[in-house]
C-alpha positions in Angstrom: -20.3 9.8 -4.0 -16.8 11.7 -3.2 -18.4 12.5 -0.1 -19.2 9.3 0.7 -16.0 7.7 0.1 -13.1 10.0 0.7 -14.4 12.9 2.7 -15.4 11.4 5.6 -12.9 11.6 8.3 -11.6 7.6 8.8 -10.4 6.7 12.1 -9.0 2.9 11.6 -9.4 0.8 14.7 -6.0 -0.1 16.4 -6.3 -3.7 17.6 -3.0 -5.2 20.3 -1.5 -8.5 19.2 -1.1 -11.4 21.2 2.0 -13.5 20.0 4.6 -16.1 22.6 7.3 -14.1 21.0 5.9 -10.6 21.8 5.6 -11.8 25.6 9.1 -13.9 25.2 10.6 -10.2 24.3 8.5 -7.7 26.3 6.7 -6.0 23.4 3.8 -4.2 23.0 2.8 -4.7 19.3 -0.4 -3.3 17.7 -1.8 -3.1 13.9 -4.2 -0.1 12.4 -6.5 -1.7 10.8 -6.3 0.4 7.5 -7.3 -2.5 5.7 -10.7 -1.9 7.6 -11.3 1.9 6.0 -13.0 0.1 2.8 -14.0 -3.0 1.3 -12.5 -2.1 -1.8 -10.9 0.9 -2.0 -8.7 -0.6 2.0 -5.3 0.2 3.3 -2.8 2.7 1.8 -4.8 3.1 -1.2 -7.3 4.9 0.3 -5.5 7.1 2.0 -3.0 7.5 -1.3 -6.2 8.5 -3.8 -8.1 10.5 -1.5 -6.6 14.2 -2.1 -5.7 12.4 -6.0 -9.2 11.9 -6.9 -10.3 15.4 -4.7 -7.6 17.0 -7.3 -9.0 15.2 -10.4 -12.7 16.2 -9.4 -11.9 19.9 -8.9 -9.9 20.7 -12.2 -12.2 19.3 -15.0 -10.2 16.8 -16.3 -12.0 14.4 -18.3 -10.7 11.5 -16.9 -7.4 9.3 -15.1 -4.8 7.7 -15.8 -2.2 5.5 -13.8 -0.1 2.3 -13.9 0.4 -0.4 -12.5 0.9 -4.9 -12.8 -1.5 -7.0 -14.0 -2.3 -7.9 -10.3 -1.8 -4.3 -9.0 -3.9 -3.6 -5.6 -3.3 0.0 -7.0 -4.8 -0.9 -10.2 -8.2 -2.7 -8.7 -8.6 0.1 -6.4 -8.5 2.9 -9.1 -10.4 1.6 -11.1 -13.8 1.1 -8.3 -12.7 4.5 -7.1 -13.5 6.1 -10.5 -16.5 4.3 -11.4 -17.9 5.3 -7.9 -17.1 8.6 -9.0 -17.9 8.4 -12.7 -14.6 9.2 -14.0 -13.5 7.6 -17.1 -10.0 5.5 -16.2 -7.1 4.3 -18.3 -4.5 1.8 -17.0 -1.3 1.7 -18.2 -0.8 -2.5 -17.5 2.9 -3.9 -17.0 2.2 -7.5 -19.3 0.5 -8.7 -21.9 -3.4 -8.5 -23.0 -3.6 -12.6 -21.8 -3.5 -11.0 -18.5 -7.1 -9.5 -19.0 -9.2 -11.9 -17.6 -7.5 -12.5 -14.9 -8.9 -12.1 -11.1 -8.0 -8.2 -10.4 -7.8 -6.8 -14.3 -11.5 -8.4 -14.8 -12.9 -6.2 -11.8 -10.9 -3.4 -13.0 -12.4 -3.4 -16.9 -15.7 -4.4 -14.9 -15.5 -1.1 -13.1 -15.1 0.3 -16.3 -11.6 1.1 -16.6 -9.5 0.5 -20.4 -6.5 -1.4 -20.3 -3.4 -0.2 -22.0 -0.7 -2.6 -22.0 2.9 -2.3 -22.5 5.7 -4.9 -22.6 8.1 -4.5 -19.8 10.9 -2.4 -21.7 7.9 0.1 -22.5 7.0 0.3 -18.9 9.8 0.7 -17.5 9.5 4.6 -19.0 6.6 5.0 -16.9 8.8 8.2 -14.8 9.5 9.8 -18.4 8.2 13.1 -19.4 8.3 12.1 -23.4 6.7 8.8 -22.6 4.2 10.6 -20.5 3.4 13.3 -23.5 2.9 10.4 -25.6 0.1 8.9 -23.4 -1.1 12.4 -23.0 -1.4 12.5 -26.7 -3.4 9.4 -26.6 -5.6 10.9 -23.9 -5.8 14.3 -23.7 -7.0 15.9 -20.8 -6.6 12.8 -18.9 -5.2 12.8 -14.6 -2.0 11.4 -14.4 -1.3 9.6 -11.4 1.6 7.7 -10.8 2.1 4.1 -10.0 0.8 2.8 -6.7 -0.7 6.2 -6.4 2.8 7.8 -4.5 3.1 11.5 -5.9 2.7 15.0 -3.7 -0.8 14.8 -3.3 -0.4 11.2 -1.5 1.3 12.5 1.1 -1.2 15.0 3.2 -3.8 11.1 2.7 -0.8 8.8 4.4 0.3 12.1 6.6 -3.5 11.4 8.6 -2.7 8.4 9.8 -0.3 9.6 12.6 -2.7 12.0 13.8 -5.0 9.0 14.0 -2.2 7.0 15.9 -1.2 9.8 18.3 -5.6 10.4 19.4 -5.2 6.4 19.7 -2.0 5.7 21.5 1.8 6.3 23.1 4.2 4.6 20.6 7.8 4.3 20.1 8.1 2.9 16.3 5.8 2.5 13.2 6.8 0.3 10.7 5.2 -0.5 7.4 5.6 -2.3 4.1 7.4 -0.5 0.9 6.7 -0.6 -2.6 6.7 2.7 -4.6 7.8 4.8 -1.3 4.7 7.0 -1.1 3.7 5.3 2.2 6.3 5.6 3.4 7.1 9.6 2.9 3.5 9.9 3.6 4.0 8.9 7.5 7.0 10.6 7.7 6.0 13.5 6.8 3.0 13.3 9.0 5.4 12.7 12.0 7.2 15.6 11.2 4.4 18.0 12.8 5.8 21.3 14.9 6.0 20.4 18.8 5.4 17.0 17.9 7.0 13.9 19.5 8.8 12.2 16.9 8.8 8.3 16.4 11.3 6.0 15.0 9.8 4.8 11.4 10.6 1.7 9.6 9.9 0.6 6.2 9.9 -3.0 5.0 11.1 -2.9 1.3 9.6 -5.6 -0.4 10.8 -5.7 -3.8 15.0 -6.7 -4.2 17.7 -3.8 -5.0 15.2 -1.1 -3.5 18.3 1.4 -2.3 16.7 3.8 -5.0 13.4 4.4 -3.1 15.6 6.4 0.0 15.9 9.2 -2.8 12.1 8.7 -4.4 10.8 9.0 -0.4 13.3 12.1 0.3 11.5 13.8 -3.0 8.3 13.1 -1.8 8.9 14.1 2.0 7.4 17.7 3.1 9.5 20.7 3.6 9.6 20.2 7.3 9.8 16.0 7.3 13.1 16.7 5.5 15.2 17.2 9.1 13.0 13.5 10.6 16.6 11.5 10.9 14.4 8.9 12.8 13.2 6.7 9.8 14.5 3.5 8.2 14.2 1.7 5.1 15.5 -1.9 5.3 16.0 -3.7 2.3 17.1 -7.2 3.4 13.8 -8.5 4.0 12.3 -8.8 0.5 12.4 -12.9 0.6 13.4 -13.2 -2.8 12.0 -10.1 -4.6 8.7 -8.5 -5.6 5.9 -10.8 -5.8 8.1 -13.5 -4.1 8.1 -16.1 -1.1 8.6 -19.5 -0.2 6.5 -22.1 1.1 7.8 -21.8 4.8 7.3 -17.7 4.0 3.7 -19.1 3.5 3.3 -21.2 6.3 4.7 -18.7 8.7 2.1 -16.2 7.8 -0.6 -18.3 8.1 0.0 -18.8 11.8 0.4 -15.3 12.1 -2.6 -15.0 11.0 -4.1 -17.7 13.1 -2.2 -16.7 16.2 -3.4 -12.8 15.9 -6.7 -13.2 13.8 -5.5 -10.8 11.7 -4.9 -11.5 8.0 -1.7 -10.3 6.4 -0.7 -11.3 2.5 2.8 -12.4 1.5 3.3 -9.6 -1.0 3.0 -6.2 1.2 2.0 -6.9 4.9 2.8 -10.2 5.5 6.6 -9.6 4.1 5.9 -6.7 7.3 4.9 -9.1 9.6 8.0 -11.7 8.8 10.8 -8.7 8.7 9.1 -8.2 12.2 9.6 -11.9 13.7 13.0 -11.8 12.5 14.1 -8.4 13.9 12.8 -9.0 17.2 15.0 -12.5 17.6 17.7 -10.6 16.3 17.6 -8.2 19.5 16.5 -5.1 17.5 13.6 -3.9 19.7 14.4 -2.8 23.7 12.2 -4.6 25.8 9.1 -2.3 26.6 9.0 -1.4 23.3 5.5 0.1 21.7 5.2 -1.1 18.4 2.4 -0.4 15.4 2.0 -2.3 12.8 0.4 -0.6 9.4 -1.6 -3.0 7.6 -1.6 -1.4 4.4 -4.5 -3.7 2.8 -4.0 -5.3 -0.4 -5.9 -8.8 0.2 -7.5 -8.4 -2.9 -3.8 -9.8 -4.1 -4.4 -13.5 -2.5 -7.3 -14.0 -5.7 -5.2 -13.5 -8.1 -2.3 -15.7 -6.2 -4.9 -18.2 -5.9 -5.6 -18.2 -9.4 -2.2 -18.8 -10.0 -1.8 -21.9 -8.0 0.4 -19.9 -5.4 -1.9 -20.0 -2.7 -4.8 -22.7 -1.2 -7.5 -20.9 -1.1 -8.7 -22.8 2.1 -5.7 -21.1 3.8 -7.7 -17.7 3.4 -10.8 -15.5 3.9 -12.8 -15.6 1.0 -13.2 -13.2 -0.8 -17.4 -12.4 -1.0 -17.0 -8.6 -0.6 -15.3 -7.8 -3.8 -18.0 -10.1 -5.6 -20.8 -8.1 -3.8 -20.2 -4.9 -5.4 
């Protein structure tokens, strides 16, 4: 089942944009479809797991554990990942057991993971070696993999996709969403390839106060992506804070995604998409410019934003390929 999943070689589909503002400024903008790579399993978090899992498989471990929010796309996509794979899974859960019935936790423990919650004080030690021993106490000889997946053995997974991009197209700038900075590294470092033109990179923080995550990416970045002076993460474009957005947010993603027929989500790609509209009428982008959009996946978020009463669900696709599986 490894084979199936991971070890095929993915080539995402890049698909051009049509937008009245992207003709207004004399841009070429595209997306790579990483949401596309798997129904489940889509976006960065394929590409973030792959080498993760490959590591787990090869070492005998007797099974995984990560971390992640009660509506963690990292969380859902762990957890079908291991059961595919028959790997016993823990997830350390941000919240309280109340949360475990709700739309992406009740697909995880259906997969077959066990949830571990912790209040947020307790999780906020998640980086700590001692708090890490503890849990390794609890599970011996259990994986550990960091939240949203972003460690070392992320990067070469993320690194793929600009080999992808550079067979697809000529490009001047990548930009894609931030949350826990592996992405991020992960493209930089793949950018950062001998002879290789290099492109400007932009990450769209989408969390508040993320300043921090320029030194988590620099930790993260290769040997070599370490002299890429060409990247960017901007921070003012978090509309609010993690897990945030307003009603006009809302509505200006929709048509978006009516105008493009693309789907974005207001959490990750659609904060990408907005940081995007705004930069261009502030004059950011030279006209000509070639621009690629990652879509990073995620859409598994709008259930449980549904659920919440966030979202209409008539707004959005449903959601029949999670329940088919």
């Amino acid at each position: 089942m490894f084979q199936q999943i991971f070890m095929h070689k993915p080539l995402s589909i890049l698909q051009k944009l049509e937008h009245p503002l992207f003709d207004k400024y004399n841009l070429d903008v595209r997306v790579k479809r990483d949401d596309l790579l798997h129904n489940i399993i889509s976006g960065n978090k394929w590409r973030k797991l792959k080498y993760n899992l490959e590591q787990l498989k090869t070492n005998d471990y007797q099974g995984a554990l990560t971390f992640g929010g009660s509506y963690s796309n990292h969380i859902h996509a762990f957890a079908y990942a291991c059961k595919q794979q028959n790997i016993p899974c823990i997830g350390v859960i941000r919240g309280e057991a109340n949360y475990t019935n709700n739309f992406t936790l009740s697909w995880a423990r259906h997969w077959g993971m066990q949830c571990h919650f912790v209040d947020r004080k307790t999780y906020r030690r998640r980086f700590e070696t001692n708090f890490i021993d503890e849990l390794k106490t609890l599970y011996p000889n259990y994986f550990v993999i960091p939240e949203g997946g972003s460690n070392s053995l992320a990067i070469p997974g993320v690194a793929e996709v600009l080999t992808e991009l550079n067979s697809q197209v000529d490009f001047d700038t990548l930009i894609t969403p931030v949350g826990s900075g592996g992405t991020l590294a992960g493209l930089i470092s793949g950018d950062s390839v001998a002879n290789q033109k290099q492109h400007k990179i932009l990450g769209i923080a989408v969390l508040k106060q993320a300043e921090y995550l320029v030194d988590d990416i620099k930790r993260l970045l290769t040997e070599e992506a370490q002299n890429h002076e060409n990247w960017k993460l901007l921070t003012n474009f978090h509309r609010g804070g993690y897990g945030k957005f307003s009603e006009d947010d809302v509505k200006r993603i929709i048509t978006f995604n009516q105008q493009t027929g693309v789907c974005f989500e207001p959490v990750y790609s659609g904060k990408m998409v907005l940081a995007l509209l705004d930069l261009i009428t502030q004059g950011y982008f030279q006209p000509q410019e070639r621009i690629v959009l990652l879509h990073t996946g995620g859409l598994q978020g709008l259930g449980g934003m549904i659920e919440q009463g966030r979202l209409d669900a008539n707004d959005w696709p449903p959601l029949s390929s999670v329940d088919n599986e």
